[in-house]
N, C-alpha and C positions, 0 to 999 in steps of 0.2 A: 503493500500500500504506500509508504513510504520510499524515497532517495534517501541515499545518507546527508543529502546537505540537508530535507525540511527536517531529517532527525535530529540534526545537530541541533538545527533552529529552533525545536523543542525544548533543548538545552539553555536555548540562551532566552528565550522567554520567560522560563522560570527561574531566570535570576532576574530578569528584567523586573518580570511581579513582585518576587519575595525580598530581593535586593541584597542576598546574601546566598551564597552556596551551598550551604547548609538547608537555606528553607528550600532551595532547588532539589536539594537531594531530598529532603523529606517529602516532597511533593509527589516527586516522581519515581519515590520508592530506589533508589541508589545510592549509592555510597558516595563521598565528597572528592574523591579523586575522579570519578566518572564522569563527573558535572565539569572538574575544572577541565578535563581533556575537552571534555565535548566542547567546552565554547571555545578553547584554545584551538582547535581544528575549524571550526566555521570561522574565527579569525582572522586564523592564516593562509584558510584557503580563498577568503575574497580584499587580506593586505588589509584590515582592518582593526582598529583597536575600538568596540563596540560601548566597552564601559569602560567606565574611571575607577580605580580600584583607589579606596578612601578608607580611613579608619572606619568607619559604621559602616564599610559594606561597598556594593557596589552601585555603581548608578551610573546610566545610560549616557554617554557624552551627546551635546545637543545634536550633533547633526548626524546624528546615525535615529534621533527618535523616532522620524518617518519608516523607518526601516520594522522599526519593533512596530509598529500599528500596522505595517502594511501584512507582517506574517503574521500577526492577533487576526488579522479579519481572513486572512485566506487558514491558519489554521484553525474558525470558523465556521466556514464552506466547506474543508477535511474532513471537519465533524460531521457536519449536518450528511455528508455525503454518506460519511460511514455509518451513520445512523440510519439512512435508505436500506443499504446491503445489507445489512444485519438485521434487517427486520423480517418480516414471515413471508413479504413480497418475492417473487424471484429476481436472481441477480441480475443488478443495472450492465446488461449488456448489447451491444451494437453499435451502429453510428450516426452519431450524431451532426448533421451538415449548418454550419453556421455562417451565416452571409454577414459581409459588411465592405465597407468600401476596402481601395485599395491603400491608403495611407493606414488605418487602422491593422489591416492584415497582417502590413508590410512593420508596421513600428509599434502599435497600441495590445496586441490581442496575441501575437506569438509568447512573451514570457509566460502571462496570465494562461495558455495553450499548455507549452510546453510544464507551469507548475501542476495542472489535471493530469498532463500524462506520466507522472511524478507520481502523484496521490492516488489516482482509482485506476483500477485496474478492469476491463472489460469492455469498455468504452472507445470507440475510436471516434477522430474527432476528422471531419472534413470541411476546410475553407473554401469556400466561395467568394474570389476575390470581383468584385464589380461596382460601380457608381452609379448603377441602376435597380431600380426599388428588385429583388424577387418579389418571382409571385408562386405565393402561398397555397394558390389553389390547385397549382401543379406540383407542388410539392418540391419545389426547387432548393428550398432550405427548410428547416427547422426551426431554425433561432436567428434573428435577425439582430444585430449590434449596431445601431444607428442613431448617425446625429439629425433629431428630428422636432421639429416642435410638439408633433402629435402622434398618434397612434389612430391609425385606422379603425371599424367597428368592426374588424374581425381580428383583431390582433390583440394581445396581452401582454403587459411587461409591466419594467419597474425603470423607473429614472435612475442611473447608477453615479450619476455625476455630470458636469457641465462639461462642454468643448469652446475653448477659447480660442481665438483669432488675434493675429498681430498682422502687422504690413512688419516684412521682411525685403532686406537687399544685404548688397556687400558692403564694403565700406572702402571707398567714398560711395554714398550709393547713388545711386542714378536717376536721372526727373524722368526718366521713361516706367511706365508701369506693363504688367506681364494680366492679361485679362483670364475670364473662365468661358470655356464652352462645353458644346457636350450637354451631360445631364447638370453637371455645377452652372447653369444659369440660370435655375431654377432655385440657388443655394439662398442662404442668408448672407454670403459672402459677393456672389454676383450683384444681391440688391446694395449691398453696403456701397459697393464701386460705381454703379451705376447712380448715385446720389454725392458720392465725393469726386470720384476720379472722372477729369474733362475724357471725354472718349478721344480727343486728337494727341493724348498722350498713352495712347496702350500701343503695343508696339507687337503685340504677340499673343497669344492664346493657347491654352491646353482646357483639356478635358480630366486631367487628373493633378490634384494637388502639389504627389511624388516628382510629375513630370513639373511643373510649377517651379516648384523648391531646387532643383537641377538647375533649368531657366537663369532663375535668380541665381545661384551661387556660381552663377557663367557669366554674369553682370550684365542680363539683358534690360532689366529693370527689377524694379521693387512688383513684389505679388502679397494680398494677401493669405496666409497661412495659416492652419490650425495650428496652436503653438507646441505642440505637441509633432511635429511635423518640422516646422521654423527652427525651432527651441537644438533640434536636436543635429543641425547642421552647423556644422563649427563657423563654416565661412559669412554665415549669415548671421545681420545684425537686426534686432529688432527694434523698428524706427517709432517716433512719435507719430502718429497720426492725425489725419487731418478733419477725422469727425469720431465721435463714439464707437468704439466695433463692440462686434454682437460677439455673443456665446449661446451657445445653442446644448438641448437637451439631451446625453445622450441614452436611449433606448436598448434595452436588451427584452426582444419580445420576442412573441412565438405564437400562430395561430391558434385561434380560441380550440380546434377540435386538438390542441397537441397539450393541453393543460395538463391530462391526466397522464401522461406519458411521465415514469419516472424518468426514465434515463434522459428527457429532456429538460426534466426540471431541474434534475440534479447540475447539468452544463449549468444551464440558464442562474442557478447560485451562485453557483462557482465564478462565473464570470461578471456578476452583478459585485459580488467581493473584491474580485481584484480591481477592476475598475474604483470603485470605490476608494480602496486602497492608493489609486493612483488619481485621486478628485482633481491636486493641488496644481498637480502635473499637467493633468489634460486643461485645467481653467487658463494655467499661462501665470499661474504664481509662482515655481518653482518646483524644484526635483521630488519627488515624493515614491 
């Protein structure tokens, strides 16, 4: 059920809570040298110094606290998971197909992917990379992960967190801007442009955001960016702009007749946690 790093990370949440290694070990039923390997191995295998070891014990150094919240909420979703399997239902097994766009595929939804294929076992997970809605009625996916204001009247989910936008370029960056086509001209990012940016300064157009952020860190001009997307290109700088930018909701849903499906709800947790976990991230506030 477990990798040996969320095992570790086991380790190091229960010093994180009790704040001593001692109440880790009593926690978790182990002895005190078990505890101190275990968090000295997740440590060193991510070059990190997690807590500050202090007369009264231990305690979280500030810029790793995102760290402990983000494995509390997927260890979680571990739970609730293992709570599924273990119950008198038959085991959560098959595949599960999950649509969303191509920036999310490509940068948002892989870690939070690959920590499920870590944790449960029986599950396979299929992406469906596209900028265009599936549809549901054909069975094209299962779970949809989408930045959206709304939800359709066949569809069901949960808000897991917001998607923030920046205008991104290089630096010095450039009066020329990078436009959206495609399905993104229907975005809150097309209207945003279409209300700031003169249209005799777009210089160029994509259909995908990925291709976008490329664009931009080639110096064609400034494009707006999910910052989550922006954020995570070195060459690109995130500029002041020139009217309020939006953030929009993002969705993890799934046709109303897929409700009762365990092994979809179970995804659909799982991936409302991690996102979650990464709110701070995807808004455009920082690493999380």
């Amino acid at each position: 059920m477990h990798s040996d790093n969320w095992d570790d990370m086991r380790f190091v949440l229960a010093v994180a809570d009790t704040g001593t290694v001692s109440g880790a070990a009593r926690r978790l039923g182990v002895n005190h040298a078990t505890v101190l390997r275990r968090v000295a191995a997740f440590e060193n295998r991510h070059g990190v110094d997690v807590f500050e070891r202090t007369s009264k014990g231990y305690r979280v150094n500030a810029e790793y606290v995102h760290i402990i919240e983000a494995a509390r909420d997927v260890g979680n979703a571990v739970k609730s998971v293992e709570h599924l399997m273990s119950g008198t239902q038959a085991p959560l097994v098959g595949t599960v197909r999950i649509s969303s766009t191509d920036s999310f595929c490509q940068v948002v939804l892989p870690p939070i992917i690959g920590a499920f294929h870590n944790a449960v076992s029986g599950i396979k997970i299929a992406m469906i990379s596209t900028n265009a809605y599936s549809n549901f009625s054909q069975s094209h996916a299962d779970i949809a992960v989408r930045p959206a204001q709304g939800l359709s009247d066949d569809m069901v989910g949960d808000v897991a967190a917001r998607l923030g936008f920046g205008v991104y370029a290089v630096d010095p960056a450039p009066e020329t801007w990078l436009g959206l086509s495609g399905p993104l001209v229907r975005s809150n990012a097309a209207n945003w442009m279409s209300e700031n940016v003169p249209a005799e300064r777009i210089v160029g157009a994509a259909d995908s955001f990925m291709v976008l952020a490329t664009l931009a860190r080639l110096g064609m001009g400034r494009a707006v960016l999910p910052c989550s997307v922006g954020d995570a290109v070195p060459e690109l700088c995130r500029l002041d702009s020139p009217g309020e930018l939006i953030s929009v909701p993002i969705w993890v849903a799934c046709h109303v007749d897929l409700v009762g499906v365990s092994r979809v709800g179970a995804v659909r947790r799982f991936l409302v946690a991690g996102l979650e976990a990464r709110a701070a991230q995807l808004a455009g506030y920082g690493a999380s």
